[in-house]
Biotite code that builds the C-alpha atoms (Angstrom):
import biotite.structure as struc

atoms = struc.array([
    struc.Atom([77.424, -67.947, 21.950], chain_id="A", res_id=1, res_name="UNK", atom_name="CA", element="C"),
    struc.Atom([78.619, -69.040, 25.396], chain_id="A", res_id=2, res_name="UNK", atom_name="CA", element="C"),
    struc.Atom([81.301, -70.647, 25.646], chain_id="A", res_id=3, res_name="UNK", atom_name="CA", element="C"),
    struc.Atom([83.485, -72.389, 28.750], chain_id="A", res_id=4, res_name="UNK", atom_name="CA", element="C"),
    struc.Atom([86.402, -74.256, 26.962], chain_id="A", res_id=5, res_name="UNK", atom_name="CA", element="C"),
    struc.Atom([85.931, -76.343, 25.028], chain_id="A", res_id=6, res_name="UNK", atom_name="CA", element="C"),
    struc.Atom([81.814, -76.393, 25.466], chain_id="A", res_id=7, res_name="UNK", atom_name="CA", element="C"),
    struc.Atom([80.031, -74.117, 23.395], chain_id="A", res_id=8, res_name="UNK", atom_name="CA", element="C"),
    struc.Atom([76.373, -74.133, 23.349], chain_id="A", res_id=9, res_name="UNK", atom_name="CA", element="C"),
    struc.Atom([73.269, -72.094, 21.968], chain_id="A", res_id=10, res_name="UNK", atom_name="CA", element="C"),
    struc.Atom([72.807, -68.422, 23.872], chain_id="A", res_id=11, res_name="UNK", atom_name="CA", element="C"),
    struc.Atom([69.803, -67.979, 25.316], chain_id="A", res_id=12, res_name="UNK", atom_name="CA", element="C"),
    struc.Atom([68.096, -66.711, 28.546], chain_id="A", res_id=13, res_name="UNK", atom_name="CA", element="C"),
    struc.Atom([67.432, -70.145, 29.894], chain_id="A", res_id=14, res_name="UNK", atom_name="CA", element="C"),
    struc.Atom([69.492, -73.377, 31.312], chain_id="A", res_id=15, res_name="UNK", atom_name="CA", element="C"),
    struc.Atom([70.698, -76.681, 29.409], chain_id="A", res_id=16, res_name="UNK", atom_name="CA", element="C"),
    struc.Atom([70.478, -79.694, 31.587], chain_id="A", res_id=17, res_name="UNK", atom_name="CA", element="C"),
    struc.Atom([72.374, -82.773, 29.927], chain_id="A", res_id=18, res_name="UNK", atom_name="CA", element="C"),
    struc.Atom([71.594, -85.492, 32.297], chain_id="A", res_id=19, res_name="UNK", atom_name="CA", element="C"),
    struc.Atom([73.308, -88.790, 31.716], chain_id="A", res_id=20, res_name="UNK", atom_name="CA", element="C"),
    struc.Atom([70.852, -90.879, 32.802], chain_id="A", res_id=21, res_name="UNK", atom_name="CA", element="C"),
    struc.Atom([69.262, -92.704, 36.333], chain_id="A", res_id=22, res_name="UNK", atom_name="CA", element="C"),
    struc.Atom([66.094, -94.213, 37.493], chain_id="A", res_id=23, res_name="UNK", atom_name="CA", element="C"),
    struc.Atom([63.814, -91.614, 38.416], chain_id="A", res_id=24, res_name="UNK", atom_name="CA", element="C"),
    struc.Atom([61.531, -94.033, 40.124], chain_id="A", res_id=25, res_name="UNK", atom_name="CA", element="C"),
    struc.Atom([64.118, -95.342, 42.571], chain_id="A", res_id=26, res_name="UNK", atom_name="CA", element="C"),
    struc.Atom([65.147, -91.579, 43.334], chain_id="A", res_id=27, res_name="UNK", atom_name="CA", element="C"),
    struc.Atom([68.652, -91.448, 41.422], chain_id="A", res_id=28, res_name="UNK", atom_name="CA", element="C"),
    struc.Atom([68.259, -88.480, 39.602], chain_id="A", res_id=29, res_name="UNK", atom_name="CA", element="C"),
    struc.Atom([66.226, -86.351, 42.852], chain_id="A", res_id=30, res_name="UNK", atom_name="CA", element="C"),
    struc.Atom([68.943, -84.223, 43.555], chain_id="A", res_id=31, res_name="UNK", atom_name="CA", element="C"),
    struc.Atom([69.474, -83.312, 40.137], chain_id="A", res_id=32, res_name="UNK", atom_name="CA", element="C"),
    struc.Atom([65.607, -82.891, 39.258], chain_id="A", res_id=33, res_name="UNK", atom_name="CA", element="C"),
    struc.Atom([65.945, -80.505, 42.298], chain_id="A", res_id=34, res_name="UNK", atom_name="CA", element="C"),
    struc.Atom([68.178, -78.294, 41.009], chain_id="A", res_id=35, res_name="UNK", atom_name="CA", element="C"),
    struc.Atom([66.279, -77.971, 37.876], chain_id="A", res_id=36, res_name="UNK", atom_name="CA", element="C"),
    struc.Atom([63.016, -76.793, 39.110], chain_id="A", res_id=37, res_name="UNK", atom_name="CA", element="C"),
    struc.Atom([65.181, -74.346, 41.845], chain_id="A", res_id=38, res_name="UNK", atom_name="CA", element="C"),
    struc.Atom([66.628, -72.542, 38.180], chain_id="A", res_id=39, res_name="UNK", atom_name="CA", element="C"),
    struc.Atom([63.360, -72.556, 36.256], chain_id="A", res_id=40, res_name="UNK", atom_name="CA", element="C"),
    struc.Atom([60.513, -70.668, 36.039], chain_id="A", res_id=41, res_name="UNK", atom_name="CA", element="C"),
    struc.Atom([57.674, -72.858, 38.031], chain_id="A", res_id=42, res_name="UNK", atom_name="CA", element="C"),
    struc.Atom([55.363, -70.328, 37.036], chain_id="A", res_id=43, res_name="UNK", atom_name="CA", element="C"),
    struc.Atom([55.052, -71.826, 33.466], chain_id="A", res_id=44, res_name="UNK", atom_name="CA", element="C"),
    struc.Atom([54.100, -75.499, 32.408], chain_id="A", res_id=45, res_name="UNK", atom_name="CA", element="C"),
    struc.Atom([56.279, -78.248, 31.964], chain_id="A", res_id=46, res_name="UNK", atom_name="CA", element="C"),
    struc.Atom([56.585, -80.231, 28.619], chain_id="A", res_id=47, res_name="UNK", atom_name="CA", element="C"),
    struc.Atom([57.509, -83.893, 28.626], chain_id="A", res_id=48, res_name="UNK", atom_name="CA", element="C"),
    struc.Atom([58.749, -85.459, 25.461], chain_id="A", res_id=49, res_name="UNK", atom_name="CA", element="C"),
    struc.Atom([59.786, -89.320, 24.822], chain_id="A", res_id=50, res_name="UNK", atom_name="CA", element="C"),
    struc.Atom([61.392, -90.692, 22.016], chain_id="A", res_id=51, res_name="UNK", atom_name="CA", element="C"),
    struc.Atom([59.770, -93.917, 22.017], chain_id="A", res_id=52, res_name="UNK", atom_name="CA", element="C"),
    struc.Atom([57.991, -95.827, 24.486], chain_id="A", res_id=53, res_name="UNK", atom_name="CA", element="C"),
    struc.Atom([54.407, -95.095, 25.557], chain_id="A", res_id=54, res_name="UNK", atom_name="CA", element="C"),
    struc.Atom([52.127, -91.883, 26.922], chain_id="A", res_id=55, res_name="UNK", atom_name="CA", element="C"),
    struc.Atom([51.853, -93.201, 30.257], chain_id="A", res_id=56, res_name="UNK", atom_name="CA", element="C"),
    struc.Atom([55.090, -93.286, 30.432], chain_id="A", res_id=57, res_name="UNK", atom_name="CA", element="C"),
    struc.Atom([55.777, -89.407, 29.670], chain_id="A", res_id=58, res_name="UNK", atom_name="CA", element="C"),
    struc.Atom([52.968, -88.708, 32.007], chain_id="A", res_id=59, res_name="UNK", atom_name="CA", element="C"),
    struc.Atom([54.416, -90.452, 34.648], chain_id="A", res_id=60, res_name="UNK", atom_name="CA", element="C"),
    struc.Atom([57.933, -88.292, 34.096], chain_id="A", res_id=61, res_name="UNK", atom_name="CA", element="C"),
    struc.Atom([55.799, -85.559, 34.495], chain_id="A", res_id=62, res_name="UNK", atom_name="CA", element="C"),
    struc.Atom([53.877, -86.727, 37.737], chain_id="A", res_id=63, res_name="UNK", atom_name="CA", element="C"),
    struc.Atom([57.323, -87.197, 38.845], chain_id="A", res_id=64, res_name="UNK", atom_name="CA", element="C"),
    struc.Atom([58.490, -83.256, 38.762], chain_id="A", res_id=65, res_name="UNK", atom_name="CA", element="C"),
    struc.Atom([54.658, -82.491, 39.811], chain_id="A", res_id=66, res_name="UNK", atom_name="CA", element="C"),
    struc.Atom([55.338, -84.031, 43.065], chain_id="A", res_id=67, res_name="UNK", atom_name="CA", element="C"),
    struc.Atom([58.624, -82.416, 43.465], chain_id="A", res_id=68, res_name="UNK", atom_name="CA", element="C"),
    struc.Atom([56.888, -79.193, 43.311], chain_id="A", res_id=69, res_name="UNK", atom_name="CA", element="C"),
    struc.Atom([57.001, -78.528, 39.509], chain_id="A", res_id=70, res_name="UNK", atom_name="CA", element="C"),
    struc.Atom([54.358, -76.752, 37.702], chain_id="A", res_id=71, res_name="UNK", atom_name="CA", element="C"),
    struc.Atom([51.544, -79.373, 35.893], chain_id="A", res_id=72, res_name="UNK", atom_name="CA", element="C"),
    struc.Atom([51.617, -79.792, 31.566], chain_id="A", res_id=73, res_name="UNK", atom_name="CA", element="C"),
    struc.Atom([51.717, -81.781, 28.931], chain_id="A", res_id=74, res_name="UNK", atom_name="CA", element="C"),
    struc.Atom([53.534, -85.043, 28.226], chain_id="A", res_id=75, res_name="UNK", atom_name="CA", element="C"),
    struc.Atom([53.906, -86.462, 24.594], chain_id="A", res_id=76, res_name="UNK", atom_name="CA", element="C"),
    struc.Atom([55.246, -89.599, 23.497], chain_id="A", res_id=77, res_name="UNK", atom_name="CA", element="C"),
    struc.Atom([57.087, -88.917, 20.222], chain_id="A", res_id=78, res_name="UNK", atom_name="CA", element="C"),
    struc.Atom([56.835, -92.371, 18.114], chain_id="A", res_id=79, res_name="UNK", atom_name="CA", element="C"),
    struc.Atom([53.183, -92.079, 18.390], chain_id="A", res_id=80, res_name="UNK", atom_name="CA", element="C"),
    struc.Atom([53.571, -89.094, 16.378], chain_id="A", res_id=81, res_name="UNK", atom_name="CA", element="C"),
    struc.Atom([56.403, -90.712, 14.126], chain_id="A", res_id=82, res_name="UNK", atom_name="CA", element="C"),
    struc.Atom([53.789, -93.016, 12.654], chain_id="A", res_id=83, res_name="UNK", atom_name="CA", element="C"),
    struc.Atom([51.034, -90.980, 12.095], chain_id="A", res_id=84, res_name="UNK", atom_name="CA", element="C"),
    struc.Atom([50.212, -89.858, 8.628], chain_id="A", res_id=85, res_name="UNK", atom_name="CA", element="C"),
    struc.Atom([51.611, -86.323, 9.438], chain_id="A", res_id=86, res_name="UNK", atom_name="CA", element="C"),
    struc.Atom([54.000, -85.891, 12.483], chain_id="A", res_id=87, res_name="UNK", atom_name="CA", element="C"),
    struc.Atom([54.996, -82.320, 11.857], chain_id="A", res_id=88, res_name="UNK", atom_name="CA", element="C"),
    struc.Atom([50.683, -81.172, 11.754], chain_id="A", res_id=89, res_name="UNK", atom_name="CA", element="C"),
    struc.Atom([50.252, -82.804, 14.992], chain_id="A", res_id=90, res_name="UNK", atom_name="CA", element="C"),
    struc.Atom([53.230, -81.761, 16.722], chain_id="A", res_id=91, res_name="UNK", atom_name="CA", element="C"),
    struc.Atom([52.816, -78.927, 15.174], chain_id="A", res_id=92, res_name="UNK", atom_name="CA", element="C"),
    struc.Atom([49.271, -78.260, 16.268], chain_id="A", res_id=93, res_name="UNK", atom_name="CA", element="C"),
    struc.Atom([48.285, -74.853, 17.452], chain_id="A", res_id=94, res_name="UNK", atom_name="CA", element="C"),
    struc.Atom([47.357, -76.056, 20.626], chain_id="A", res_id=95, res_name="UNK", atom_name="CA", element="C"),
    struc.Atom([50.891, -77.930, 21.086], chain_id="A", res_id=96, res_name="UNK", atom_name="CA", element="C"),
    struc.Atom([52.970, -74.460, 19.863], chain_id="A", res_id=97, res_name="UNK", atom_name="CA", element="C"),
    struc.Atom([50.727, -72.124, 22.113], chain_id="A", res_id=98, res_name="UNK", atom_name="CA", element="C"),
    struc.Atom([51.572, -74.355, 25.057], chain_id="A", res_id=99, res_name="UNK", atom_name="CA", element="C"),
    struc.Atom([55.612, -74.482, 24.061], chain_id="A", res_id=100, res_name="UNK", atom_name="CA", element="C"),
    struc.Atom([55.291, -70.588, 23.780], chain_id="A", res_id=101, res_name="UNK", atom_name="CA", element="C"),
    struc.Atom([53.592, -70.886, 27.813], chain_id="A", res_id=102, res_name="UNK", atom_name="CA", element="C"),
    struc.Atom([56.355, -73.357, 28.889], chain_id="A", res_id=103, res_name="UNK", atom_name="CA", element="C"),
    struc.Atom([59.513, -72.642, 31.265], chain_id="A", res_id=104, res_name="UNK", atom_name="CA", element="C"),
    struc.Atom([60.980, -76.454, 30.838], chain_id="A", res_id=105, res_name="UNK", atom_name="CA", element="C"),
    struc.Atom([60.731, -78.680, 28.505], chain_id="A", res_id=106, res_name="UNK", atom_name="CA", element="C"),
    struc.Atom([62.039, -82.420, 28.857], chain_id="A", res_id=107, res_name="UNK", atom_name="CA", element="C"),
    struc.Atom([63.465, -84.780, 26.225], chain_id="A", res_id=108, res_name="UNK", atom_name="CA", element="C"),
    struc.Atom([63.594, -88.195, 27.156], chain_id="A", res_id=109, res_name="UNK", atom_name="CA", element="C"),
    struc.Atom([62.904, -91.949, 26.214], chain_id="A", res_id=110, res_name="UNK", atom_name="CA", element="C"),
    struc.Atom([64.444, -94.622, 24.671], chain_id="A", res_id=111, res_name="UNK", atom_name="CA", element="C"),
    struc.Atom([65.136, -93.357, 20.950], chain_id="A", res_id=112, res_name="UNK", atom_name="CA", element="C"),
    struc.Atom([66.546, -90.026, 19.867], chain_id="A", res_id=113, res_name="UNK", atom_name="CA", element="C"),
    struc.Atom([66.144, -90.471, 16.238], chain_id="A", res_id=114, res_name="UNK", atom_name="CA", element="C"),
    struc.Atom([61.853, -89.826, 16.961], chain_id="A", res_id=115, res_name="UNK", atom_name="CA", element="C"),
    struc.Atom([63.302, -87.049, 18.955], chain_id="A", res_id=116, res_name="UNK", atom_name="CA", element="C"),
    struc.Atom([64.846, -85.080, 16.259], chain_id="A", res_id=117, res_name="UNK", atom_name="CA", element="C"),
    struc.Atom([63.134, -86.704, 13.187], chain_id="A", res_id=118, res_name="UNK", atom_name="CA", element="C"),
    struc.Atom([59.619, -85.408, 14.670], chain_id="A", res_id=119, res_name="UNK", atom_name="CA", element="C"),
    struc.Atom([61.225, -81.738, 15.720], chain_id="A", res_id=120, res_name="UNK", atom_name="CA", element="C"),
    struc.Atom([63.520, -81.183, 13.160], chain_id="A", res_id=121, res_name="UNK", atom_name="CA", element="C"),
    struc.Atom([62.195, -78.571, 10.277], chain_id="A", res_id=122, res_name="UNK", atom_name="CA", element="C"),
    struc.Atom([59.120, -77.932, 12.453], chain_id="A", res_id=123, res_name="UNK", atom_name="CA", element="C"),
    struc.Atom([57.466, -75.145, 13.783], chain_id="A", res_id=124, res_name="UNK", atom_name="CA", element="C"),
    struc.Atom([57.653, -76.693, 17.400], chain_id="A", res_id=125, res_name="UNK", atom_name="CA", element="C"),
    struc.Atom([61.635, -76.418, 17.065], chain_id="A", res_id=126, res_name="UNK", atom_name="CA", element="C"),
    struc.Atom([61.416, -72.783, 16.093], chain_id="A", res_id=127, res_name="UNK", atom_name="CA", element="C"),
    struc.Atom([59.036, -72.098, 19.204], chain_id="A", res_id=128, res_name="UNK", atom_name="CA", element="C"),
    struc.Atom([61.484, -74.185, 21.102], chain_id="A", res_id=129, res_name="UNK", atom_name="CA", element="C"),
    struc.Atom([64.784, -72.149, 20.111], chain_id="A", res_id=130, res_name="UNK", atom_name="CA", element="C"),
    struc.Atom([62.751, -68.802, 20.354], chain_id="A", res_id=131, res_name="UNK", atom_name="CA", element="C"),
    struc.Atom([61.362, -69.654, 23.891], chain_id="A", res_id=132, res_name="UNK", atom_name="CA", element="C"),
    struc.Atom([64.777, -70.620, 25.119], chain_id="A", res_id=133, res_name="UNK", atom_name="CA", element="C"),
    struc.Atom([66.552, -67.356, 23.579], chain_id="A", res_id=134, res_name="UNK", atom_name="CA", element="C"),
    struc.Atom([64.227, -64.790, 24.678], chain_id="A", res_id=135, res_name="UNK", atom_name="CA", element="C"),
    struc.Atom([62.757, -63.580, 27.997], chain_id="A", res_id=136, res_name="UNK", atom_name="CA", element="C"),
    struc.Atom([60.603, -66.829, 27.926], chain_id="A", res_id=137, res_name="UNK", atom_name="CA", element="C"),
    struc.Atom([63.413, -68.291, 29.827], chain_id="A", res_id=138, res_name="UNK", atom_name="CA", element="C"),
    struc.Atom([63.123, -71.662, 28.453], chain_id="A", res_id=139, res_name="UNK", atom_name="CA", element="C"),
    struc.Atom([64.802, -74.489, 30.457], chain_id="A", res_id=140, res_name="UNK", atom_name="CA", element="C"),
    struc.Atom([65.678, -77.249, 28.503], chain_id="A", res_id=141, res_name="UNK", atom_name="CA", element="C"),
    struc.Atom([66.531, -80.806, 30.194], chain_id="A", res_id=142, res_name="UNK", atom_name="CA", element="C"),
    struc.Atom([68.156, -83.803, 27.970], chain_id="A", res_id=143, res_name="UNK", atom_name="CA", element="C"),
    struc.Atom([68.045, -87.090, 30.068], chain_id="A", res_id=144, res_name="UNK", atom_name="CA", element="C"),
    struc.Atom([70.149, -90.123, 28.676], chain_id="A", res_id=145, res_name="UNK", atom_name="CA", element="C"),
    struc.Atom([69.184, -90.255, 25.018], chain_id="A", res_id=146, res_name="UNK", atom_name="CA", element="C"),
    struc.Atom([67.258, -86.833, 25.375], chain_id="A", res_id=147, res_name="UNK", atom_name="CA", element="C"),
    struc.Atom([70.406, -85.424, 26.102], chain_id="A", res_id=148, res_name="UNK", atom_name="CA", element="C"),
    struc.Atom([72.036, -86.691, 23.374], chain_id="A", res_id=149, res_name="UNK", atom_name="CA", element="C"),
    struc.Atom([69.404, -85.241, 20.967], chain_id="A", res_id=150, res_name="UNK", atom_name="CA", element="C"),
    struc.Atom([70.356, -81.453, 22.127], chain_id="A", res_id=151, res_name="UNK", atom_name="CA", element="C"),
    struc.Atom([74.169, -82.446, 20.935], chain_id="A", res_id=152, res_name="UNK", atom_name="CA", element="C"),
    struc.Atom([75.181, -82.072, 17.114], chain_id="A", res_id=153, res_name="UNK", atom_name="CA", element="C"),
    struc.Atom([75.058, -85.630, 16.356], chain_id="A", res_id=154, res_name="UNK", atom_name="CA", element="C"),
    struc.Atom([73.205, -88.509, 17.450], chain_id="A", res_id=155, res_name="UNK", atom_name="CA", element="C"),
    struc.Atom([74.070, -92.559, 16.518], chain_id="A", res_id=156, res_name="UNK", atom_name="CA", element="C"),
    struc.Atom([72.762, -95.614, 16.728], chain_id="A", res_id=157, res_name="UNK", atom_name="CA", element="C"),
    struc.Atom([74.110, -97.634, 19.754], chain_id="A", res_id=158, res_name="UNK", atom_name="CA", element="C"),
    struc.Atom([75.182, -100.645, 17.859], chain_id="A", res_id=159, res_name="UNK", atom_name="CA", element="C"),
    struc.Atom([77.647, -101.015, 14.739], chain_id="A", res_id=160, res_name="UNK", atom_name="CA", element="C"),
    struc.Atom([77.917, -99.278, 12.367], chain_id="A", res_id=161, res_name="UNK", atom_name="CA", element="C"),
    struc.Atom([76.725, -96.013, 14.233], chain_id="A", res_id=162, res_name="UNK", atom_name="CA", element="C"),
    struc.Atom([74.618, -94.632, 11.689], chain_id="A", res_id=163, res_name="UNK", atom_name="CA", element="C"),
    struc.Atom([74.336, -91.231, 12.552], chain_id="A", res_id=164, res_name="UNK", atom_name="CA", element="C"),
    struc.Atom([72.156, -88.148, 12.114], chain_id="A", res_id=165, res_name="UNK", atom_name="CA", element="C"),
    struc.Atom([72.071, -84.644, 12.823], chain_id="A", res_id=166, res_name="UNK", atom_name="CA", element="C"),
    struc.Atom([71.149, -84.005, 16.376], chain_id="A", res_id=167, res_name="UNK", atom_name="CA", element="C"),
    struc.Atom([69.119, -80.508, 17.745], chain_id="A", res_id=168, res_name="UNK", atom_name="CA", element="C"),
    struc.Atom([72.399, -78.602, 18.263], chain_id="A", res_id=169, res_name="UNK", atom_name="CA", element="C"),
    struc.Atom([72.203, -76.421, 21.276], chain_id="A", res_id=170, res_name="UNK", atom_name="CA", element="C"),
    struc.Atom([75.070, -78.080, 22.176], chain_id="A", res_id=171, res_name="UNK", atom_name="CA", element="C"),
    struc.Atom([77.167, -76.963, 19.177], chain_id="A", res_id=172, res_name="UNK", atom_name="CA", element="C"),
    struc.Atom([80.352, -78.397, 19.047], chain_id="A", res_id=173, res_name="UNK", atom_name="CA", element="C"),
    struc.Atom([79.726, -81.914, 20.823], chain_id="A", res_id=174, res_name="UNK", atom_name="CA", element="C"),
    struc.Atom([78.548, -85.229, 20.684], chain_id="A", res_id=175, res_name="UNK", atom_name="CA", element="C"),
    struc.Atom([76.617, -86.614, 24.008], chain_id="A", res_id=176, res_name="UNK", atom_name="CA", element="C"),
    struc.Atom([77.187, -89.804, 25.101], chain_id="A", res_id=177, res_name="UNK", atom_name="CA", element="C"),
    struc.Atom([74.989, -90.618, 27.957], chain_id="A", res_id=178, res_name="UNK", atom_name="CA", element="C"),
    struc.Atom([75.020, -93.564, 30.285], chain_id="A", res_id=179, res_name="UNK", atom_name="CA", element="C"),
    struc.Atom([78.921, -93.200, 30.022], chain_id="A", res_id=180, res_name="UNK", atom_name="CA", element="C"),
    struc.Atom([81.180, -95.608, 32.143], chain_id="A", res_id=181, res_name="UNK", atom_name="CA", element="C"),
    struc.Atom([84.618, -95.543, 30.553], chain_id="A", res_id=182, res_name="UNK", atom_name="CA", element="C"),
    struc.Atom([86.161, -94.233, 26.796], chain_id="A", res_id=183, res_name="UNK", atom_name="CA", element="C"),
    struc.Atom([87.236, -97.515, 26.409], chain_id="A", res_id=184, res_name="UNK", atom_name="CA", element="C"),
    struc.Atom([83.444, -98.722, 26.451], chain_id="A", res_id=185, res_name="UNK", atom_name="CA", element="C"),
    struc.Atom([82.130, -95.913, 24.059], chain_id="A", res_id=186, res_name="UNK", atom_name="CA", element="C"),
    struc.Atom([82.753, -96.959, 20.481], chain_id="A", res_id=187, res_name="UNK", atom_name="CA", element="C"),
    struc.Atom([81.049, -93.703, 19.793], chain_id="A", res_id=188, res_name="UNK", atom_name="CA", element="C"),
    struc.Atom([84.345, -91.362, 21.526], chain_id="A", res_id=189, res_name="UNK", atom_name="CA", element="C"),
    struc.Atom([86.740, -93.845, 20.618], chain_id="A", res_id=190, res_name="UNK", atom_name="CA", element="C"),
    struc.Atom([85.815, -92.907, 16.991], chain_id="A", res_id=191, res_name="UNK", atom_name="CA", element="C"),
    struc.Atom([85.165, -89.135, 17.711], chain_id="A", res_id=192, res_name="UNK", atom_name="CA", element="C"),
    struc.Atom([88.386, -88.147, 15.438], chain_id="A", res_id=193, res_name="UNK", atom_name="CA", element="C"),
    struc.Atom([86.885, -90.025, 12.444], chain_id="A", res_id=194, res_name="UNK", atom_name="CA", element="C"),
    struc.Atom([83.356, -88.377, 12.947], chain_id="A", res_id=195, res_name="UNK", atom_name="CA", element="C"),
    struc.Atom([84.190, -84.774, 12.306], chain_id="A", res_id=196, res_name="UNK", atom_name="CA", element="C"),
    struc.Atom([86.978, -82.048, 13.384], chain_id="A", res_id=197, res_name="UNK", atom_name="CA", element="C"),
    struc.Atom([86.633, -80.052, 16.328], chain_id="A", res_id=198, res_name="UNK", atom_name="CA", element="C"),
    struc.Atom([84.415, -81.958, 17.629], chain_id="A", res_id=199, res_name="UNK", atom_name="CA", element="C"),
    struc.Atom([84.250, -82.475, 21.247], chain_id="A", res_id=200, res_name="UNK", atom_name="CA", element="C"),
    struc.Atom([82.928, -85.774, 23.222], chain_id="A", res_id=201, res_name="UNK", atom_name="CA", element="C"),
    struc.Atom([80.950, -85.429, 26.835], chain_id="A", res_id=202, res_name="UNK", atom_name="CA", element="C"),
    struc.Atom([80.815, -88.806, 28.216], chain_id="A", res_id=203, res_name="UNK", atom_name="CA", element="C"),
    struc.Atom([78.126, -88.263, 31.173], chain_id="A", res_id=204, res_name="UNK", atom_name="CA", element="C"),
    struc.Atom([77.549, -91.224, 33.457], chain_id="A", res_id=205, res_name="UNK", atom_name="CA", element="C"),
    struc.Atom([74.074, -91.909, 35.212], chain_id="A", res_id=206, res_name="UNK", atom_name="CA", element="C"),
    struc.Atom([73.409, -90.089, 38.431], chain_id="A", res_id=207, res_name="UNK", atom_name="CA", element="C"),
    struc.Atom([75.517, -87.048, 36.694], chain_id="A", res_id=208, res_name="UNK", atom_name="CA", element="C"),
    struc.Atom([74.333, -84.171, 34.502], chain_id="A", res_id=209, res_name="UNK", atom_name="CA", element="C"),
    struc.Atom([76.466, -80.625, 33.135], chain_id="A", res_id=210, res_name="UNK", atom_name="CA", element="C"),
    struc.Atom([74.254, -77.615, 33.118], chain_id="A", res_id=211, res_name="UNK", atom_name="CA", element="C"),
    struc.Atom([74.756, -74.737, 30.766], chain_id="A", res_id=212, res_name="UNK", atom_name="CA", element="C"),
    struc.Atom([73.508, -71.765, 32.521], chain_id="A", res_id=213, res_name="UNK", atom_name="CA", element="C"),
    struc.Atom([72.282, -68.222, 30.706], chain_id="A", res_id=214, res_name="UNK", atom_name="CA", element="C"),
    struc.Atom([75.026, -66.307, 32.475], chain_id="A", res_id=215, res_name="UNK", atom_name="CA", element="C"),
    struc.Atom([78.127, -68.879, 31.021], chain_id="A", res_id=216, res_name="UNK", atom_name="CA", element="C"),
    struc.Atom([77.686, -70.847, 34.122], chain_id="A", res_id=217, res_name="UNK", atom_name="CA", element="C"),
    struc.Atom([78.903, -74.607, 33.483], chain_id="A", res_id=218, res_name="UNK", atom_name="CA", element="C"),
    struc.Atom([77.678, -76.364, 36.927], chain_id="A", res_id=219, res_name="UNK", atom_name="CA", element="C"),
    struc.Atom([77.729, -80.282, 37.585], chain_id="A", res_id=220, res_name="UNK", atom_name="CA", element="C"),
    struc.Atom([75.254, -81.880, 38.970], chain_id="A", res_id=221, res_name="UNK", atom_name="CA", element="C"),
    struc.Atom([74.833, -85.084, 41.060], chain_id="A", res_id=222, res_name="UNK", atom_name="CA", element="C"),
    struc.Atom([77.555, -86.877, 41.880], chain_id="A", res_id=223, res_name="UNK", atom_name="CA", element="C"),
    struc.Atom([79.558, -88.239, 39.205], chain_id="A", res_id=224, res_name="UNK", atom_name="CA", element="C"),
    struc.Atom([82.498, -86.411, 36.754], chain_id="A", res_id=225, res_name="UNK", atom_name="CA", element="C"),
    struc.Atom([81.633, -85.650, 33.101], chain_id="A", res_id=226, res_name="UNK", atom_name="CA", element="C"),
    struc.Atom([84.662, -86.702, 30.443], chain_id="A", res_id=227, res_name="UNK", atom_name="CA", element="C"),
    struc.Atom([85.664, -84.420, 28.004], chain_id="A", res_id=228, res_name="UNK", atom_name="CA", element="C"),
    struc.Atom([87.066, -86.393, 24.536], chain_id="A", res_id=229, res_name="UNK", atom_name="CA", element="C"),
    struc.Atom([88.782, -83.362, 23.073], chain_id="A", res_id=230, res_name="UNK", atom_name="CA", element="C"),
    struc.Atom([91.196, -85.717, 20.475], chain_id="A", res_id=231, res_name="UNK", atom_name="CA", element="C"),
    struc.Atom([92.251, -88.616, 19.766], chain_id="A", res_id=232, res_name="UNK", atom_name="CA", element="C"),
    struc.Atom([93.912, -90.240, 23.522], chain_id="A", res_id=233, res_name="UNK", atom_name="CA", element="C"),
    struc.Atom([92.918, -87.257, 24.930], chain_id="A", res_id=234, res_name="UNK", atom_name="CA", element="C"),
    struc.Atom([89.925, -87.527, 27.686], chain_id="A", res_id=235, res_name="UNK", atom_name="CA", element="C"),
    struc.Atom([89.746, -85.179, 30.516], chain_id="A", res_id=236, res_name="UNK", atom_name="CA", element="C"),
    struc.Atom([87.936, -85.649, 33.460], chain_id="A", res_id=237, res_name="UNK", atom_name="CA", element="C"),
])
């Protein structure tokens, strides 16, 4: 497992982008959409999936990287899947897993990461998601605001009383907090002692993403700082 103190994430042979957040529209997160597509492997389709929202939307994020100079794909909005009779069949649809077996990045985004990891946890997709990222595939995976607080260990609500759940884990010690300003603002680090031990906070503000390369690289991005929560009056820039 890679590890540059105190982030440890999944191994595998592709790159973790945890993007804090920006308006893609308005250009704020073009530099850091850049660097993505100059790691991965163009030569494979993109995935787009929202937590929340609508399908138009995900296409749009996808139409986005297209005219960038990513590679075409799919876009799915995951609610729509949350409230049909059977989320994990259609997510889990042979068509769906053949093209996450094709892909080289696959974005999480949206407004809601509980229909992030409710729909992907305990599915196939997941396992063709963790397999393409570990092995030759080269998966690249890319977490933007609550997307990147799905790959983290644990996600939470963003009002009292934080219910939490468990979140993807490929970030495996920390808890994502994206759209960070200050610790003093972020119930969710101020708390990080009573969540669990050893656990480690990443407050990443808008405009600003850390990426977790294959070869232990841990890059920033765009042109903010991340914060590192480590204990308990203990946050390093």
């Amino acid at each position: 497992m890679p590890q540059k103190d105190p982030v440890r994430w999944l191994d595998g042979e592709g790159w973790l982008v945890l993007l804090g957040g920006g308006d893609w529209r308005r250009g704020e997160t073009d530099e850091i959409d850049a660097q993505l597509l100059s790691v991965a492997n163009l030569d494979r389709p993109m995935i787009v999936l929202t937590g929340g929202g609508r399908s138009n939307e995900a296409d749009a994020i996808l139409d986005h990287y297209t005219q960038m100079g990513g590679p075409g794909g799919e876009a799915f909005a995951l609610s729509q899947l949350a409230n049909s009779a059977s989320s994990y069949g259609q997510l889990d649809a042979p068509e769906v897993l053949t093209l996450i077996q094709e892909a080289g990045i696959i974005y999480l985004g949206g407004e809601d990461p509980f229909a992030l990891v409710t729909n992907l946890h305990e599915s196939l997709a997941l396992r063709h998601i963790v397999e393409g990222y570990s092995t030759l595939q080269g998966l690249t995976l890319i977490g933007a605001g609550t997307g990147a607080a799905a790959l983290g260990r644990w996600i939470f609500t963003p009002e009292p009383p934080h219910h939490q759940a468990m979140g993807l884990g490929f970030v495996m010690n920390a808890v994502v907090v994206p759209h960070f300003t200050t610790t003093e603002n972020s119930p969710i680090l101020r708390a990080l002692p009573q969540i669990g031990d050893g656990l480690l906070g990443l407050g990443i503000p808008d405009k600003t993403a850390l990426a977790l390369g294959p070869q232990e690289q841990l890059e920033l991005w765009g042109e903010g700082q991340v914060t590192a929560v480590v204990n308990a009056g203990d946050a390093t820039p």
